[in-house]
N, C-alpha and C positions, 0 to 999 in steps of 0.2 A: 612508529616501531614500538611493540609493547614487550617487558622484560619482567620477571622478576623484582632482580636485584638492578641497578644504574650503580655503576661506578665510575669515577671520574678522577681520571687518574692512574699510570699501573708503575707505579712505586711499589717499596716494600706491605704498605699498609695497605693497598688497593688488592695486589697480587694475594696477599695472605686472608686477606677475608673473603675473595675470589676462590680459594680455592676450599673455603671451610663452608659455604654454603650452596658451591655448584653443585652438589648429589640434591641440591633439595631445590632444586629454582632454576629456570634460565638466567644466566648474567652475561649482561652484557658494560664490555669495560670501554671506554674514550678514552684517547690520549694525543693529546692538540700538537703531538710531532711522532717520534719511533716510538716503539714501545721499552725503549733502553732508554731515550732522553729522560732521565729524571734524578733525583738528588740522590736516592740511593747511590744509585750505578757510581757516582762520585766519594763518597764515603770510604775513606780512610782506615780510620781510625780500628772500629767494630764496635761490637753491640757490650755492654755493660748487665753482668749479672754476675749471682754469690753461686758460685760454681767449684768451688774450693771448702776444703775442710776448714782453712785459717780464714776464710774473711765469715764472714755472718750477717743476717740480712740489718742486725742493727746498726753495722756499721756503715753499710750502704745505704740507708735510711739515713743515719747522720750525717751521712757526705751531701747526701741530695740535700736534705733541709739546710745544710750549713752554704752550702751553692746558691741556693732560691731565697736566701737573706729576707726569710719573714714573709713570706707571700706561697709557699706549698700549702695545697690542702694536703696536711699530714694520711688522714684516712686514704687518700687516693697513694698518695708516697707507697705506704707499708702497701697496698695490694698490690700495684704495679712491682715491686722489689720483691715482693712474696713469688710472683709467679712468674721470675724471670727466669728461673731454671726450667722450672718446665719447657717455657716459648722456645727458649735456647735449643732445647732436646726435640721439638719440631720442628725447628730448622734443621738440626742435622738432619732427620728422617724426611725431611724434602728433599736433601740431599747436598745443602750446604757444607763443604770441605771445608770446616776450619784446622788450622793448623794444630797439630798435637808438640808433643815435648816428644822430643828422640822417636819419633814413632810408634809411640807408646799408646794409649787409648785416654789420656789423660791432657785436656786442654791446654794448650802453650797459650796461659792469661798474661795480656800487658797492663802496663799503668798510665792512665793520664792524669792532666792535672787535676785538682781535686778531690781525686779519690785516694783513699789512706790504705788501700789493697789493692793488691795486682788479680783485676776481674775483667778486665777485657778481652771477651773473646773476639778473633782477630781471623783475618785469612791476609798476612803480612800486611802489607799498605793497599790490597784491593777488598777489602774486606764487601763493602758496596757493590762491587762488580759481582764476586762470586755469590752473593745473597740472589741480587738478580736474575744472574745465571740458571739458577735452581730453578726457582718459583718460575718463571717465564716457560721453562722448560717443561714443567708440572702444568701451567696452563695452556700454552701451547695445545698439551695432549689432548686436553677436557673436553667432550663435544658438546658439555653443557655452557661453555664458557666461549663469546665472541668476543673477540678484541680490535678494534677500530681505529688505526693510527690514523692521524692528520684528520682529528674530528675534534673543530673546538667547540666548548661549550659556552652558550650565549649567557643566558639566564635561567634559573629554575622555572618551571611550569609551579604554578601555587594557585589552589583552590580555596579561595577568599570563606572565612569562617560565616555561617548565617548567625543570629541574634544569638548569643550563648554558645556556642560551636569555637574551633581553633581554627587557626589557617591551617592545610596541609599541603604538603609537599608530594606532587605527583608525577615528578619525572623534569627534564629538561628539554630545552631547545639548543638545536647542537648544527653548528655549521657544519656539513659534511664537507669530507677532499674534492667534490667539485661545487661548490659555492653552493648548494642547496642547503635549505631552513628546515631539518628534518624534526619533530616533536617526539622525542622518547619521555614515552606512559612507564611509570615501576611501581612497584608497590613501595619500595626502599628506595631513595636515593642517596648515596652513600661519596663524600666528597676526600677522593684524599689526593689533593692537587697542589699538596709540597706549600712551600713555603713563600717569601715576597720579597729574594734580595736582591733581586730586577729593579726594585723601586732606587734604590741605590747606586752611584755612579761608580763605585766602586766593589766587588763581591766575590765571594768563592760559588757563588750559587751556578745551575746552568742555565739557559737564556730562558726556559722554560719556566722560571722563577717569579710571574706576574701576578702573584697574589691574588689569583682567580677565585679559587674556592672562600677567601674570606670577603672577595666584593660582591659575587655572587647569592652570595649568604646574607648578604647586607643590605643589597638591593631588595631583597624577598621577604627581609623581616626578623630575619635570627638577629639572635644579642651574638653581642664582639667583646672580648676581653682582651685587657694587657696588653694593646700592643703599642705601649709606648716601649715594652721591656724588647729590643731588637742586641740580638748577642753579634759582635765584632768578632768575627775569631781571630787571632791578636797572629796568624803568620802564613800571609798569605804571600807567593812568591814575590820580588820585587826587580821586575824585568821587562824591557820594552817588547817585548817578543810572545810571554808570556798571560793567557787571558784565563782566570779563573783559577789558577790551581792553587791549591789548598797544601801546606807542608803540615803532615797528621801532627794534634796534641801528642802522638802517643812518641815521636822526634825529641819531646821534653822528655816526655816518661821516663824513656833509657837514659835520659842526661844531657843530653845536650844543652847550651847555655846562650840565655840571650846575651849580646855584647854591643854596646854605640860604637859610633864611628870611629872611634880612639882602642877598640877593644876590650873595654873594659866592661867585666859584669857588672849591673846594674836593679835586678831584680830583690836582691836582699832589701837594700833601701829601701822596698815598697811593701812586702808582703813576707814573714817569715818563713816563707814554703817555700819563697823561692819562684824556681820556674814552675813547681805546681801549683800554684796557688790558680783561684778559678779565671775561668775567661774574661770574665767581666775585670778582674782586676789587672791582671798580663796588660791586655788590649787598653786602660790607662794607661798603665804604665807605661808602655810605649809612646804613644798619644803623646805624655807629658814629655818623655826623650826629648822626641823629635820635635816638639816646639822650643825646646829650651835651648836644639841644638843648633836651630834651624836645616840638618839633614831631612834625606827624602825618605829612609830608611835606617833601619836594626840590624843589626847579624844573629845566624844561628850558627854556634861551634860544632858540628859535631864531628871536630879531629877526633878528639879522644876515644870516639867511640871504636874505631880501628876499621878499616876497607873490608877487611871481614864481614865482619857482625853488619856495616851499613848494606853491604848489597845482598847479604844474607836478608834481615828484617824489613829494609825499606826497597826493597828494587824496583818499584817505578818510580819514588821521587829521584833516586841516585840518577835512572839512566834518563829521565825528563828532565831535569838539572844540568846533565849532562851533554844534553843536545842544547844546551844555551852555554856552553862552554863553562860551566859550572861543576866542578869536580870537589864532591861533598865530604871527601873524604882528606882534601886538603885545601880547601879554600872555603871562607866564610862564607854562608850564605845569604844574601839580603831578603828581608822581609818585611809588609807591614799586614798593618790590620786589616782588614775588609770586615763588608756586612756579610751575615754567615747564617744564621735561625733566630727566627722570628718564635720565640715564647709564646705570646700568646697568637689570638684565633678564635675560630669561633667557637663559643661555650656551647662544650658539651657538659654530661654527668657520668658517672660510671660506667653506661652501657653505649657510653660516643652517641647518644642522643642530641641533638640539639633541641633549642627552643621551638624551633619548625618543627611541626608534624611530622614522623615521617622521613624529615631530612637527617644523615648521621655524618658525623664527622671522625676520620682517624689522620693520626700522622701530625707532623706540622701543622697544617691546616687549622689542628684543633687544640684550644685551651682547654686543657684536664685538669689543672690545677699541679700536675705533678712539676713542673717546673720552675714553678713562682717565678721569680723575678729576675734569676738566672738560671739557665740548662747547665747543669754539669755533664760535662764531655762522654759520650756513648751511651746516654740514658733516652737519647730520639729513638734509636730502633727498637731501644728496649720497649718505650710506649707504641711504637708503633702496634709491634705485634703482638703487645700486651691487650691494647684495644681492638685489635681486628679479634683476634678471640673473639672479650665482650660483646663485642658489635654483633658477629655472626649468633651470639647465642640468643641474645635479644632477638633479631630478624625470625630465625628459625623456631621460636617459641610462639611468634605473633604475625609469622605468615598468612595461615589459615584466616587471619581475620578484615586481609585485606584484600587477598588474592579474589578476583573475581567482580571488585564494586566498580559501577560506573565511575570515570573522575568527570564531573558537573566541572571545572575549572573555565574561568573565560579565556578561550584561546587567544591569543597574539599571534595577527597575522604580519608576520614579515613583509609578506605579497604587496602589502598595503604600502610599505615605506617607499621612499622615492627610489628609483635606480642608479640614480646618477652615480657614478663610478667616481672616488677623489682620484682626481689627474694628476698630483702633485704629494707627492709621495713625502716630501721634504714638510709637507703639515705636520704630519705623524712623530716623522724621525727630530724638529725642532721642538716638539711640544717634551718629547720623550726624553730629552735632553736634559731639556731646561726642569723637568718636574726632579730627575736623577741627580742634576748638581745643587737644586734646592736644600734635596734632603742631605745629601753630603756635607753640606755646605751648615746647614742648620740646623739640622735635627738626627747630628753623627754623637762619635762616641761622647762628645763632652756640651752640651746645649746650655741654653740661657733665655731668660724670659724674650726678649728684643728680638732674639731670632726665632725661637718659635712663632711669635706672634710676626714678623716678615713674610714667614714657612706659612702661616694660612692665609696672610692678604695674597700674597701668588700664584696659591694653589687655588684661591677661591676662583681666580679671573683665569687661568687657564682650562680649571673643570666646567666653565661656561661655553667655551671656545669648543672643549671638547665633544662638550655634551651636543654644542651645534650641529659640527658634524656627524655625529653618529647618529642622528636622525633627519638629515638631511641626504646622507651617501647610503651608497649601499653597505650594507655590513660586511666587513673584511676581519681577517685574522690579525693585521696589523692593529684596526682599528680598536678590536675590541680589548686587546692585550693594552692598551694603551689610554683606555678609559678605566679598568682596572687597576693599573698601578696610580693611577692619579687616585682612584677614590679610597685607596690603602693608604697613601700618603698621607691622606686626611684622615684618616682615622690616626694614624700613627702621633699627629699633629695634636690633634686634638685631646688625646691619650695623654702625649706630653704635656699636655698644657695642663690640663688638670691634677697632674701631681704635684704638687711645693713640695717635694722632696728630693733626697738623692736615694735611691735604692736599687741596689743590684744593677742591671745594667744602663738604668735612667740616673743620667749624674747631670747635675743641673748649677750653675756657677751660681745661681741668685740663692737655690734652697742647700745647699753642701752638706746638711747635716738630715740624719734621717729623723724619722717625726711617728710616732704610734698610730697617732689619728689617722694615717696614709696606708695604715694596716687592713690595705682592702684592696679587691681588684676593682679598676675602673673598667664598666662595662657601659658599651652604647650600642644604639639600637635606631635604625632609621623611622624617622618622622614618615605620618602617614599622608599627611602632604607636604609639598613643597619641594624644593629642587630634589634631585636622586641622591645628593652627598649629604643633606640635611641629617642631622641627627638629635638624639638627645641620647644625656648620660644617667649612668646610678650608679649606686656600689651596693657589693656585692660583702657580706662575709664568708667565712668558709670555714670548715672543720679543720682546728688547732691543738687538735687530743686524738 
């Protein structure tokens, strides 16, 4: 199948660059379940931008750097925060419903933690959903635009650089909905396949969470950045009934109060902001709570804020809450942390290029440098569609130059692999297990040299096991999701390991104190031979003016 544009993925970042380059190209979009399963659709909270006469992009500039603790590339900060009003104003004209003030034409902006102005633009607690809503509905129409649910993608197609030449990126190989090994040709292949908190036994993510697009990227040759920096979001429900749901930062915003098991606030202790202070530091402080207390969980207060106001602003946590016998508006809420967004990804540059030819990265997926080393709360959508811009203008400038050439690439034939079918499904589901209690277990909010180094002898000996299978069985959907979060694990491992620091969301009990030298991102890159999780590392500087 030959395309234009390949996109992979239809998230907010996928759906938005989709729809700024279909008048000029066939696209065609994957997405390895519905075209709603993905992080957006979950999204809470809303997007972040200076949309107000009282905030200023300085000061939004100063929140994100003061968030990303020494690791933003500054220059990428101010453009992304520069050109967040506009994105915003193209949302609405897709047709995005955010809420207004009294019916007024004038944004009803919330606050979360981190940020020192009320700039969140919001559609109550589905802000996610109705973003989706839009854009899906704008693609949907497009007859340049094909969208392909329950189509995962295997590996990039890459045509091997001759003497002096680069590799480039010529499309993917994509298991289609009935088990065929289909090879989609593009000129662009464009990866924005969410984030990796699948790899975790604990997450707000949705299952769809296996950190494809960065082992993908990985396998083919891109550099990886940062991803030892994995953000906790510090208030995830805490209920046996209960799988994935996320209680929005923006529950603090209005006031609400963390409280232990005793009732008492606890957050001054740690951070003078209080419940605003960023995620990386909340999600500690928890952490420390609850070991000190030995409870399983935190409370969230939010009586104060009055049955009103709660089913007014938050009405699907109240009435989801609610069907767990949990009544928000007079009974404490329990929570803990989960794993929540993955910082880094793979390194792109301004125009969501990455190091592959050819291949582009937006969303989660990708390290811009706007995050550093912690994400302040609603600045994800804000890149997202900050970048699909980029990306579409790039593609649209240097189509002509690609549209039309043979790809010489050496094909991989699947044909060729054995057929044998795994009969024993419990391979999968054990292996899957045990890589997700690993990292729980040792490379969660608070690590140490002794468990990191555990976290790679067992990832080493189960990515052998895996790697067996997947080329001995026929390739499944299980399989491949499942060899993916093993080789994110590893990078994530690795990532850690080489920092002796503590910085933003990588806190380390042996290195506690943060360190100048470590004022870099760690980037790695796979060996051109040797096992498929092999790598090697470098660092990276970045623009600090």
């Amino acid at each position: 199948m030959k395309c234009d544009y390949l996109i992979i993925g239809s998230g907010i970042a996928g759906l938005s660059y989709a729809l700024r380059v279909a008048e000029h190209g066939q696209v065609v979009i994957v997405t390895k379940k519905t075209k709603s399963d993905t992080a957006t659709n979950l999204a809470q909270g809303g997007i972040a931008a200076v949309m107000d006469s009282d905030d200023s992009w300085e000061s939004h500039i100063a929140d994100t750097l003061r968030s990303g603790d020494g690791l933003c590339d500054v220059a990428v900060v101010r453009e992304v925060v520069k050109a967040g009003h506009d994105r915003v104003l193209d949302l609405i004209n897709y047709g995005v419903d955010f809420v207004r003030e009294n019916d007024s034409n004038r944004l009803s902006l919330g606050r979360e933690g981190g940020h020192s102005h009320r700039r969140i633009a919001h559609a109550y607690d589905l802000t996610g959903k109705e973003i989706e809503r839009a854009l899906l509905e704008r693609v949907n129409n497009h007859n340049n635009i094909i969208l392909l649910e329950n189509y995962v993608v295997l590996d990039l197609l890459v045509e091997k650089g001759r003497s002096g030449t680069e590799a480039v990126c010529r499309g993917a190989y994509v298991l289609s909905e009935d088990q065929q090994v289909i090879v989609f040709e593009s000129c662009f292949t464009v990866l924005c396949t969410g984030g990796s908190g699948k790899v975790y036994l604990y997450t707000s993510n949705p299952d769809i969470a296996t950190g494809d697009g960065v082992a993908i990227a990985f396998r083919a040759g891109a550099k990886i950045a940062n991803m030892e920096f994995v953000q906790f979001h510090p208030t995830c429900l805490y209920h046996p009934q209960a799988k994935n749901f996320l209680i929005s930062e923006a529950v603090r915003g209005e006031g609400a109060r963390l409280v232990n098991g005793k009732g008492i606030s606890f957050m001054e202790k740690y951070d003078s902001r209080g419940e605003l202070a960023t995620r990386d530091i909340v999600a500690r402080s928890i952490d420390q709570e609850l070991k000190e207390s030995g409870d399983d969980c935190v409370f969230l207060d939010l009586r104060e804020l009055g049955v009103d106001f709660i089913k007014r602003r938050f009405p699907t946590i109240y009435a989801r809450c609610l069907s767990y016998g949990i009544d928000i508006s007079k009974d404490l809420l329990p929570v803990v942390p989960a794993a929540h967004y993955q910082c880094g990804g793979v390194l792109v540059d301004t125009w969501a290029r990455t190091s592959l030819a050819n291949l582009l990265a937006i969303g989660e997926v990708a390290c811009t440098g706007l995050h550093g080393a912690n994400r302040l709360a609603s600045n994800s959508l804000l890149e997202a569609v900050v970048y699909a811009e980029r990306a579409a203008q790039y593609c649209l400038e240097n189509l002509y130059k690609i549209r039309g050439k043979t790809v010489e690439a050496e094909f991989h034939s699947y044909d060729s692999l054995p057929h044998k079918v795994m009969g024993e499904e419990i391979l999968i589901s054990h292996n899957w297990d045990i890589i997700r209690r690993i990292m729980w277990n040792y490379v969660g909010i608070v690590r140490s040299e002794k468990r990191l180094s555990l976290a790679k002898k067992r990832l080493t000996e189960i990515l052998s096991e895996i790697e067996d299978h997947y080329v001995t069985h026929r390739v499944s959907k299980n399989m491949v999701e499942l060899r993916n979060i093993g080789h994110v694990a590893h990078l994530i491992v690795e990532s850690a390991r080489l920092r002796k620091e503590s910085r933003g969301l990588h806190f380390c009990v042996d290195f506690p104190e943060k360190k100048e030298t470590y004022r870099h991102w760690t980037v790695l890159t796979r060996k051109d031979k040797g096992k498929p999780w092999d790598m090697i590392s470098t660092q990276t500087r970045f623009s600090t003016e």
